[in-house]
C-alpha positions in Angstrom: 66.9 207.8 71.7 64.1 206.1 73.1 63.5 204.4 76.3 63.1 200.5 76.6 59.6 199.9 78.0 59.8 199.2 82.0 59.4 195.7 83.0 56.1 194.1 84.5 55.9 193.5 88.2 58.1 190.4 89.2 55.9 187.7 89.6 57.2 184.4 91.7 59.4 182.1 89.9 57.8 178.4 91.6 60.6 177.1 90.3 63.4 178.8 90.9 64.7 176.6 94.3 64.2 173.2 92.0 61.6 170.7 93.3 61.0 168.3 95.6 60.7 164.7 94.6 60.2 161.1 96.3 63.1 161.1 98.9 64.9 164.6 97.7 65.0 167.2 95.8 66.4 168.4 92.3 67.8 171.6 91.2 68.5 172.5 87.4 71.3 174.6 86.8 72.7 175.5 83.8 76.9 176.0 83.2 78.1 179.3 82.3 81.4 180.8 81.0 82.2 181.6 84.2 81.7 178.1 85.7 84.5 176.4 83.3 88.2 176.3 83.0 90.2 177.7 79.6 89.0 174.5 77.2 85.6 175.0 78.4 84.8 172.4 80.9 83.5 172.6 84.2 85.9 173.8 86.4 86.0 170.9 89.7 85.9 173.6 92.1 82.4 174.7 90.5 80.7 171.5 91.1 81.2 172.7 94.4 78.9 175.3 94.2 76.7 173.6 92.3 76.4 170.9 95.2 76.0 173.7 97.7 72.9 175.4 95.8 71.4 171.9 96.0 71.7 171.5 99.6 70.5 174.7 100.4 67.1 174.9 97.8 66.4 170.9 99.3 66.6 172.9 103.0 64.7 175.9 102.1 61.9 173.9 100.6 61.8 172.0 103.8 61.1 174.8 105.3 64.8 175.1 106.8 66.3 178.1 105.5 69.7 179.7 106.2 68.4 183.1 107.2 65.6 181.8 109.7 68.2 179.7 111.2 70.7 182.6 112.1 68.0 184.5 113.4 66.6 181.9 116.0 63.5 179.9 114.0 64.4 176.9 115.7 65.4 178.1 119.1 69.0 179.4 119.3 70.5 180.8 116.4 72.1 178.5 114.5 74.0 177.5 111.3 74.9 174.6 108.9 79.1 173.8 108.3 80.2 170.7 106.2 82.0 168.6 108.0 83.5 166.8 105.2 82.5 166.1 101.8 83.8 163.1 99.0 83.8 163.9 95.3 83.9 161.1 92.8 84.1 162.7 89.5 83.2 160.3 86.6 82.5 162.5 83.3 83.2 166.3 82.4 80.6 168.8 82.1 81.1 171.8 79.5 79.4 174.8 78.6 75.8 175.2 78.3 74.9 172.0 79.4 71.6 171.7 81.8 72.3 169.9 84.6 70.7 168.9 87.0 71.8 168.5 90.8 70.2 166.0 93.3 69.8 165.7 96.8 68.8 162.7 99.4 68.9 162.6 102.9 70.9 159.9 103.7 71.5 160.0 107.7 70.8 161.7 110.7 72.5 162.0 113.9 73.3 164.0 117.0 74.7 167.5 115.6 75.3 166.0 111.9 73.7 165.1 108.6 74.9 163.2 106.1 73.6 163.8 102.0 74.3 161.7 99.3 74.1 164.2 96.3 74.7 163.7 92.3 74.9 165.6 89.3 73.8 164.6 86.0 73.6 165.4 82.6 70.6 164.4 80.2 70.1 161.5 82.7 73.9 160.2 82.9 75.6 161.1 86.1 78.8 163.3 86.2 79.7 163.8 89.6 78.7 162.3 92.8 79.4 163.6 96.3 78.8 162.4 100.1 78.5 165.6 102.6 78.5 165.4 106.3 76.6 169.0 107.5 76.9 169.8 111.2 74.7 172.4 113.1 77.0 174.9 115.1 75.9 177.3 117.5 76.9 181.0 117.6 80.4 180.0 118.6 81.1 177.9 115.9 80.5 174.8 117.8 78.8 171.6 117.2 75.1 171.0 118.7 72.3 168.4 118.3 69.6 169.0 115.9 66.8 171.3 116.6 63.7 168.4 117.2 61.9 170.5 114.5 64.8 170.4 111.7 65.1 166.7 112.4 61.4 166.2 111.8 61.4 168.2 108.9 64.1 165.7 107.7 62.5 163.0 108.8 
């Protein structure tokens, strides 16, 4: 039997962490087998995940990853935590659809950060959802915003 021939050497994928756009940023994701309940819709718990991959692509963009946060980038070592987050769900999504998941800043304050996020399908949106992020020290507690992740926000 004969080998398959070896892969190239990975090039980047620009694309992989969405884009950013006029006031946000957009991530396409498509749904899996995995992602769906037993008739094939999107499970609601997977629009979770699907927000969460937003947030953190529009933040990693920005400049504001996860890692470089836990190691100290922006003085202490700290970390992102939602707060609290509000789901309107308005129309299923089932498998194989593209979708596509948006993110806006929609407030700043103190320790938190509220994003308005949505996810559509082919233009029509399915879900929406309001997320209030806090930034925690070490301990789990709540602190202000590094001045350099709030700028980045702007």
């Amino acid at each position: 039997m004969t080998r398959p021939p070896s892969p190239p050497p990975s090039a980047p994928w620009p694309d992989l962490a969405g884009r950013l756009v006029d006031g946000g940023h957009v991530l396409p994701v498509r749904v899996y087998y995995e992602d769906t309940d037993f008739s094939g819709v999107v499970y609601h718990a997977s629009y979770l995940r699907f927000f969460e991959r937003g947030r953190t692509d529009f933040l990693r963009l920005l400049g504001i990853g996860h890692a470089a946060m836990a190691a100290g980038a922006f003085g202490a070592a700290r970390a992102f935590a939602v707060r609290s987050m509000t789901l309107d769900f308005r129309r299923p999504a089932t498998i194989d659809d593209v979708l596509e998941v948006a993110t806006r800043g929609a407030e700043l304050s103190g320790a938190r950060i509220v994003l308005d996020q949505s996810i559509a399908r082919a233009g029509e949106v399915l879900v929406t959802a309001s997320v209030t992020v806090v930034v925690i020290d070490g301990d789990g507690r709540p602190c202000r915003l590094p001045a350099a992740i709030r700028e980045r926000l702007g």
